[in-house]
ZAFI-417733 format. One record per atom (N, C-alpha, C): x, y, z. Coordinates in steps of 0.1 Angstrom, whole numbers, padded with zeros to 4 digits, always signed. Each point is the difference from the previous one (the first is absolute). Layout:
XYZ;...
//
This chain:
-0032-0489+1043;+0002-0010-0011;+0000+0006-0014;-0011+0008-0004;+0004+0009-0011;+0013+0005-0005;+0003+0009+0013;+0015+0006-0004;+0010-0011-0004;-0003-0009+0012;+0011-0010-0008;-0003-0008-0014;-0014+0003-0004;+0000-0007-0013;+0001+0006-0010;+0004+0010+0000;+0000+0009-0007;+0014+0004+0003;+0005+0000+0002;+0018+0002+0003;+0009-0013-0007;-0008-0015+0004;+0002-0006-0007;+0001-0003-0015;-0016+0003-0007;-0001+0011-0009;+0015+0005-0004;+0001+0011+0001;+0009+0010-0007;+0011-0012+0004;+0005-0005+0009;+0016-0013+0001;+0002-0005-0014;-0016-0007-0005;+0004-0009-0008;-0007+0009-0013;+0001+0008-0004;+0003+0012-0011;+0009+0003+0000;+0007+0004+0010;+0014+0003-0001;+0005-0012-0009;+0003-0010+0009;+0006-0011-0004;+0000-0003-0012;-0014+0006-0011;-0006-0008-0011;+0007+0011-0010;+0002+0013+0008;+0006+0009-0012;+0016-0003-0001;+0004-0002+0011;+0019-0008+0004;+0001-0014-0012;-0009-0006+0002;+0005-0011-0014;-0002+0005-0015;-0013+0008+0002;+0000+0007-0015;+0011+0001-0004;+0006+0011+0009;+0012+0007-0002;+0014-0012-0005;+0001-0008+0010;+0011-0010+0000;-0004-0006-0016;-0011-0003-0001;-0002-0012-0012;+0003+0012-0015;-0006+0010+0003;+0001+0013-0016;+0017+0001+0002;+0008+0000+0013;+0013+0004-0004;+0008-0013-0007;-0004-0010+0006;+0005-0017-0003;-0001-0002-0014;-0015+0005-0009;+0000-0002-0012;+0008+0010-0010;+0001+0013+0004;+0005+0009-0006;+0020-0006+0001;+0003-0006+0010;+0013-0001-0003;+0002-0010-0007;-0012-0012-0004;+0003-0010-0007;-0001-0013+0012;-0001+0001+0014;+0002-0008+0006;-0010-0007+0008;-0016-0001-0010;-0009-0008+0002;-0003-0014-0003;+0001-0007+0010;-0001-0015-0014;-0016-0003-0008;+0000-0003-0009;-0011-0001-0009;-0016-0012+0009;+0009-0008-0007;-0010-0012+0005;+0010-0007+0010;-0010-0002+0008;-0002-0006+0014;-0007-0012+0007;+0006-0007+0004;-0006-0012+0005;-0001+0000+0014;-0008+0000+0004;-0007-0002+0017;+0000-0019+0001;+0009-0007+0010;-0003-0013+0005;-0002-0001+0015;-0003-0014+0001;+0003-0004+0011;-0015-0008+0002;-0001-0011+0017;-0008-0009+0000;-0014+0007+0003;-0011-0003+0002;-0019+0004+0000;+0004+0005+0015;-0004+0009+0003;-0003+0010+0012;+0012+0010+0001;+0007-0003-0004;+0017+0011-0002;-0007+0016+0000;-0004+0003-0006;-0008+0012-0006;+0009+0002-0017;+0003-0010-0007;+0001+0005-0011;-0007+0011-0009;-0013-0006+0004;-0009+0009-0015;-0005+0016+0004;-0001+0000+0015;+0000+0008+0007;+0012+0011-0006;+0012-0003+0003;+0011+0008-0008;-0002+0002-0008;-0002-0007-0011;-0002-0001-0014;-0007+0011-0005;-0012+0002+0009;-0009+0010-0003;+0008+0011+0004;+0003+0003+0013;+0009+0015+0003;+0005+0002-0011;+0011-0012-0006;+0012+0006-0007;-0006+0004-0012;-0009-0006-0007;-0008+0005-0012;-0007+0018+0004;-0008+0000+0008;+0000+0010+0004;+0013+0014+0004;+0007-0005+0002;+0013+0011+0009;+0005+0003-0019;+0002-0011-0003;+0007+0003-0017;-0009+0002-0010;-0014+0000+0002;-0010+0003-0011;-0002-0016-0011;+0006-0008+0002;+0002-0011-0010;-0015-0007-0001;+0001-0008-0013;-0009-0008+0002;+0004-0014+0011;-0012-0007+0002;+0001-0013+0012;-0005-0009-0007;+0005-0007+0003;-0002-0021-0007;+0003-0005+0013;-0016-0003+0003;+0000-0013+0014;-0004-0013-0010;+0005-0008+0011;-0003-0016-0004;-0017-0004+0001;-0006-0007-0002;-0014-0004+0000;-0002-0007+0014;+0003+0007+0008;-0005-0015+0015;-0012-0003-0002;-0011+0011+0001;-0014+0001+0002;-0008-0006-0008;+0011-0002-0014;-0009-0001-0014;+0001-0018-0005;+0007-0005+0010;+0006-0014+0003;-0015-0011+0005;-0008-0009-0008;-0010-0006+0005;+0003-0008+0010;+0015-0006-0007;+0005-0014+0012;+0007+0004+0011;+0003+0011+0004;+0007+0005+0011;-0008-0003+0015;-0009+0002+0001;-0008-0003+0012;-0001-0013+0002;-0005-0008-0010;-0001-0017+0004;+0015-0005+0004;+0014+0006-0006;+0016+0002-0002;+0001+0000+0019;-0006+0013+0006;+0004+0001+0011;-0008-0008+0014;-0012-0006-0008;-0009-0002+0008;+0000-0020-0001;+0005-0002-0010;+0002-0014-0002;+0017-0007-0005;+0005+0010-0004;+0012-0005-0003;+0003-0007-0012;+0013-0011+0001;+0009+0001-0014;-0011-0005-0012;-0016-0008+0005;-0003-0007-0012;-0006+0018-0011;+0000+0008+0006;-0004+0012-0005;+0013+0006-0007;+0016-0003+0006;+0014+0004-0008;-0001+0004-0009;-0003-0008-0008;+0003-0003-0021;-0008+0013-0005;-0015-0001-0002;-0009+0010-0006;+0003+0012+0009;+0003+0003+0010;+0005+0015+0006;+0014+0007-0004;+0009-0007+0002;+0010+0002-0009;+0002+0001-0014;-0010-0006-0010;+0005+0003-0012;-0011+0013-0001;-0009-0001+0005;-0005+0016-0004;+0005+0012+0000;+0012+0000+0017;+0008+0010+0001;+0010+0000-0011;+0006-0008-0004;+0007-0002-0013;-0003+0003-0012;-0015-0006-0003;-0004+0008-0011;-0005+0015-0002;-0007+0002+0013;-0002+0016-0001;+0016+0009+0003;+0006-0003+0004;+0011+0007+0003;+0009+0001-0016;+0001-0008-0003;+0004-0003-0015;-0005+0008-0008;-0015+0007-0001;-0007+0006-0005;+0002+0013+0003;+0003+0003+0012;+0002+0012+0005;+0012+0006-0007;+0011-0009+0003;+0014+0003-0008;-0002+0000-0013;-0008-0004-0007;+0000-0001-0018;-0007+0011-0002;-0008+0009+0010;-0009+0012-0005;+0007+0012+0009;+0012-0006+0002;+0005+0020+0000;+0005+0007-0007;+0001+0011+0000;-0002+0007-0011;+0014-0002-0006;+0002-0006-0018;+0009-0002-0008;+0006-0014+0005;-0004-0003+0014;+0008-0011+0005;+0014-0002+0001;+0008+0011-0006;+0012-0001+0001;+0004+0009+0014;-0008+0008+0001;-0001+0012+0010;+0012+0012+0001;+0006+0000-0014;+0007+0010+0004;-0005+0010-0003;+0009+0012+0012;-0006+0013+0004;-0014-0001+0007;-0003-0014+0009;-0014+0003+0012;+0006+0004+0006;-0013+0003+0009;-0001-0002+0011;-0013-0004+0012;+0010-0008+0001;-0016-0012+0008;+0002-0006+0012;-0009+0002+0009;+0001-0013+0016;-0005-0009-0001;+0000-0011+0006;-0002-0014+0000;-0002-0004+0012;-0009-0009+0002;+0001-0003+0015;+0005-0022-0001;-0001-0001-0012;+0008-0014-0005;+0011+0000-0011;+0009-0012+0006;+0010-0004-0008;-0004-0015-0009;+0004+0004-0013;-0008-0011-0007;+0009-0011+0005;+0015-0001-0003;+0006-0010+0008;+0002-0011+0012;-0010+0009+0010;-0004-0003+0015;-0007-0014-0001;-0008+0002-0014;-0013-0009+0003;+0007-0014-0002;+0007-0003-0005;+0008-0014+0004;+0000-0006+0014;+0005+0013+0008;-0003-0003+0016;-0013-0003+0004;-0008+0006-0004;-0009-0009+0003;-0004-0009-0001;+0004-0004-0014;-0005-0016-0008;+0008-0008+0009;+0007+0000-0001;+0013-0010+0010;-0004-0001+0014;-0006+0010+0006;-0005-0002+0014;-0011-0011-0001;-0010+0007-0005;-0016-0011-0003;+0000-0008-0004;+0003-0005-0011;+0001-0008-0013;+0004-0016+0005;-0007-0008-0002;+0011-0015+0002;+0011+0000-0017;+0003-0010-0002;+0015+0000-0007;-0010-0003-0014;-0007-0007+0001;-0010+0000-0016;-0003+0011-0001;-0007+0008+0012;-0011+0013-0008;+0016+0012-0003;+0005-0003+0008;+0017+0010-0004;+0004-0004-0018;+0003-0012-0003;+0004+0000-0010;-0012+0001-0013;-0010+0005+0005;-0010+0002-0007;-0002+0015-0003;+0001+0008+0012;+0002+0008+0000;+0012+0009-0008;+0012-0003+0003;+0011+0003-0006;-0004-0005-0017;-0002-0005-0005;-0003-0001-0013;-0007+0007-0005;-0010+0005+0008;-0012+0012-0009;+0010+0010+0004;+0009+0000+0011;+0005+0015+0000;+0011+0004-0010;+0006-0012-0007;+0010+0000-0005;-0008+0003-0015;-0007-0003-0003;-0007+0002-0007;-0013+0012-0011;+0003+0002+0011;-0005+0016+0003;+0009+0011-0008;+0016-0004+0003;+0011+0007-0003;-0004+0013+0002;+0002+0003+0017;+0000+0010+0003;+0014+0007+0002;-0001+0013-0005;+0011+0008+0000;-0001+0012+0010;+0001+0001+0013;-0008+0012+0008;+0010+0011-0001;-0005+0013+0000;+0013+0011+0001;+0009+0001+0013;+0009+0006-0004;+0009+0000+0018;-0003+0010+0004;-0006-0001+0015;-0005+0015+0005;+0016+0009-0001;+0001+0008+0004;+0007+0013+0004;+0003-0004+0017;-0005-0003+0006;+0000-0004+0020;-0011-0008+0000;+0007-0011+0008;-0010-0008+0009;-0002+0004+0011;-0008+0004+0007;-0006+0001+0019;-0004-0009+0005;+0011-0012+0007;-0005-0010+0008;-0005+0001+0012;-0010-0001+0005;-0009+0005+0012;+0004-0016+0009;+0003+0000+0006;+0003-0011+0012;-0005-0002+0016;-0009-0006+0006;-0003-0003+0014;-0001-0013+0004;+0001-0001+0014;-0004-0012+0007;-0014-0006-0002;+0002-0014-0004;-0015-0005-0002;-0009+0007+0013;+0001-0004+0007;-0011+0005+0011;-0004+0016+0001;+0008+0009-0007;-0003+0012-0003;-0008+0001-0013;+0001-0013-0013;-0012+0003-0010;-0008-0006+0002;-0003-0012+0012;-0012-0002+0002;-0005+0006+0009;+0005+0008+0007;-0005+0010+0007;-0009+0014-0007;+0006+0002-0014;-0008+0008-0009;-0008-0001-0007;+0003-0018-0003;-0011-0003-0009;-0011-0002+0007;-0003-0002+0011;-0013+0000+0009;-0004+0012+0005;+0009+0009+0001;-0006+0015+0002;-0010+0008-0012;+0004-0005-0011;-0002+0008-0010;-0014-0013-0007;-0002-0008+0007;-0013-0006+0002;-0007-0003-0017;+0011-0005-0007;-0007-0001-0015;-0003-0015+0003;-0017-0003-0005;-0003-0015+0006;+0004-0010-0007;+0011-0005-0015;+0007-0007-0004;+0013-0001+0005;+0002+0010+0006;+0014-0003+0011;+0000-0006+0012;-0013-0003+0005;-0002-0001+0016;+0005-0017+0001;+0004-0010-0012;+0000-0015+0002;+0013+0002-0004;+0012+0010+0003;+0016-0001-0006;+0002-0006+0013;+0010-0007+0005;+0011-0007+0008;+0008+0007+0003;+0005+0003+0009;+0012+0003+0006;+0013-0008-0006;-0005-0017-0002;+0015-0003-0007;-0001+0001-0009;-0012+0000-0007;+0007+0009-0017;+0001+0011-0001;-0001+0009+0009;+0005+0015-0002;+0018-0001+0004;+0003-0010+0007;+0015-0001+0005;+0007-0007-0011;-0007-0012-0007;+0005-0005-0014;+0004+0010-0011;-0012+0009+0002;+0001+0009-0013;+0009+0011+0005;+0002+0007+0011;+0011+0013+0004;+0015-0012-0004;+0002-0010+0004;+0010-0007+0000;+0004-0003-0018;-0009-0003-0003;+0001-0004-0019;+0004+0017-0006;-0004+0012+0005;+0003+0018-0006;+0011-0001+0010;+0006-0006+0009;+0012+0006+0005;+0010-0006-0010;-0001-0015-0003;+0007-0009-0010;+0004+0007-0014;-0012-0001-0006;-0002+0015-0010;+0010+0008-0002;-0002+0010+0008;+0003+0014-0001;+0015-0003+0007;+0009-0012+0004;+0010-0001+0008;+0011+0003-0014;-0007-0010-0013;+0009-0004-0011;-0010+0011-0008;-0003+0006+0000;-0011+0010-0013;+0011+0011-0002;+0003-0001-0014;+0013+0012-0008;-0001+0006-0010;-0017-0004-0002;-0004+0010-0015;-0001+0012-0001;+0001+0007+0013;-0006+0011+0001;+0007+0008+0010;-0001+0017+0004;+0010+0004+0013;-0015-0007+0012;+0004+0000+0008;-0005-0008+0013;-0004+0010+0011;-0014+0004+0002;+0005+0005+0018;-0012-0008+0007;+0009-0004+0013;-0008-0008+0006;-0002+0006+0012;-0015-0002+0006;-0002+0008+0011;-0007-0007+0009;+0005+0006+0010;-0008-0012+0016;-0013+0012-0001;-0008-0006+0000;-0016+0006-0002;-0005-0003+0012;+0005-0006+0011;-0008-0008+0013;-0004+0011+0012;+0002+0011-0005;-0002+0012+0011;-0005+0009-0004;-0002+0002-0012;-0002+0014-0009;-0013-0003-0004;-0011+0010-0002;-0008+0004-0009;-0001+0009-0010;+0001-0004-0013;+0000+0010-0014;-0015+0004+0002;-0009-0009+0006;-0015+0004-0004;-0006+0015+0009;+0007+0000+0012;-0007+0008+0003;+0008+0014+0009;+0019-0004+0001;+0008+0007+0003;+0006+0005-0009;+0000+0016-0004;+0002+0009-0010;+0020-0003+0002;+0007+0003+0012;+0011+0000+0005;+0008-0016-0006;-0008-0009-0002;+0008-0014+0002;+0001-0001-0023;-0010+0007-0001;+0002-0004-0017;+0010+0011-0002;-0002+0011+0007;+0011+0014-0008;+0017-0009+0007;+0001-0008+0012;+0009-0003-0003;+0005-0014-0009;-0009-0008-0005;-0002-0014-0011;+0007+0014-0015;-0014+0009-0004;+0007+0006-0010;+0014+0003-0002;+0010+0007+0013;+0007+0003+0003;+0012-0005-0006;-0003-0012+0006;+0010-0014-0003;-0004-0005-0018;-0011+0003-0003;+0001-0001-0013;+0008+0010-0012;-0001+0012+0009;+0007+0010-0011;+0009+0001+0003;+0011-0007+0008;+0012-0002+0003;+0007-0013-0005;-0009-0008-0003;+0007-0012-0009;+0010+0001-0006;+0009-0007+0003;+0010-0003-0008;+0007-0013+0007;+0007-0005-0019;+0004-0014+0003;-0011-0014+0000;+0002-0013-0003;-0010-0007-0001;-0007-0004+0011;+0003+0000+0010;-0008-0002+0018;+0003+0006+0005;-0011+0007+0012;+0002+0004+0010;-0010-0005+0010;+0001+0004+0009;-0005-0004+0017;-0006+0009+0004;-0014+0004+0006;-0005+0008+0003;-0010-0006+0013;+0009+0005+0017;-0004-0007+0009;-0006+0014+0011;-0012+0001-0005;-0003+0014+0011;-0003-0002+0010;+0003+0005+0009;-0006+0004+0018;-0009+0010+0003;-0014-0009-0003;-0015+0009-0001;+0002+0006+0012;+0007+0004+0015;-0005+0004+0010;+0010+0013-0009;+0011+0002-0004;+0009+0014-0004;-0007+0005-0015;-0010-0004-0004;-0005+0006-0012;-0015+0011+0003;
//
């Protein structure tokens, strides 16, 4: 068992020095994209990536506040009368987040993200009844938010029963009162999304087989497909058993 852990070991050094290499040649030709947006619905492993890719590229990371959310737990544990005050906090902190990066204009970052400021409509629209919506949309309109256009979006996509399958593995105890049918509302509301979304180049990825968290082989091929971008969408459908 040693040898083998230790062989494994050296696998994923290797591996770690192979993207060095890929990401130092990608930047030197000019063909890095700057800022980056990591999406998709709760259990996907967005932020998970988010961190690799901050790490693989050195960047700074801007996650969203889940943890730092008071009404999130009563949100999942009691529902819509919780909607209104959980949603405008992700609103307003996220708003904040975007108004403190650096120059705000962000030319010449480079930055990962594991949120799209735009998204959060989708959520208002899911939770919201039609008063706290048009309540909502008024502070947001009002806010006059102007968010920058990432460089790539990474839409992370799975079968509901596969994120509630994660979200209960990964045992965080404000997740344990999510639904199954609002994990299928919300994968169905980011398929909607991202079907018409054209601000940005696009790669979308079936994430339902893969782990970035803990398979060195499944992110060097995610990076892969990132330093190959080109054009505003692409498709990125791997076959975890050939990786």
């Amino acid at each position: 068992m040693a040898a083998e852990a230790l062989q494994a070991q050296e696998n994923n050094l290797h591996i770690a020095g192979q993207l060095a290499r890929k990401v130092a040649q990608a930047a030197n030709a000019g063909r890095l994209p700057g800022f980056i947006t990591v999406e998709g619905p709760i259990g996907v492993g967005k932020t998970t990536l988010a961190k690799r890719l901050a790490q693989a590229f050195d960047y700074p990371l801007l996650l969203e506040p889940v943890t730092e959310n008071p009404f999130l737990d009563r949100f999942y544990a009691e529902g819509s009368r919780h909607a209104l005050p959980t949603q405008l906090f992700f609103l307003l902190h996220r708003a904040r987040q975007v108004a403190d990066m650096p120059g705000n204009d962000l030319v010449g970052r480079n930055l990962i993200a594991d949120f799209l400021l735009e998204k959060d409509r989708l959520f208002a629209r899911l939770t919201l009844d039609d008063a706290e919506y048009a309540l909502y949309e008024q502070i947001y309109d009002n806010l006059q938010l102007n968010p920058p256009k990432p460089d790539l979006v990474i839409y992370l996509q799975a079968p509901a029963e596969i994120l509630d399958s994660r979200v209960r593995g990964r045992g965080l105890a404000l997740e344990q009162n999510i639904k199954l049918d609002y994990l299928q509302a919300l994968a169905d509301s980011y398929t909607e999304f991202f079907h018409y979304y054209d601000s940005a180049p696009l790669l979308v990825v079936n994430a339902a087989e893969i782990d970035f968290a803990h398979n060195h082989q499944h992110f060097e091929a995610l990076l892969e497909q990132v330093l190959q971008m080109e054009g505003t969408r692409q498709f990125f459908n791997p076959n975890s058993t050939l990786l």
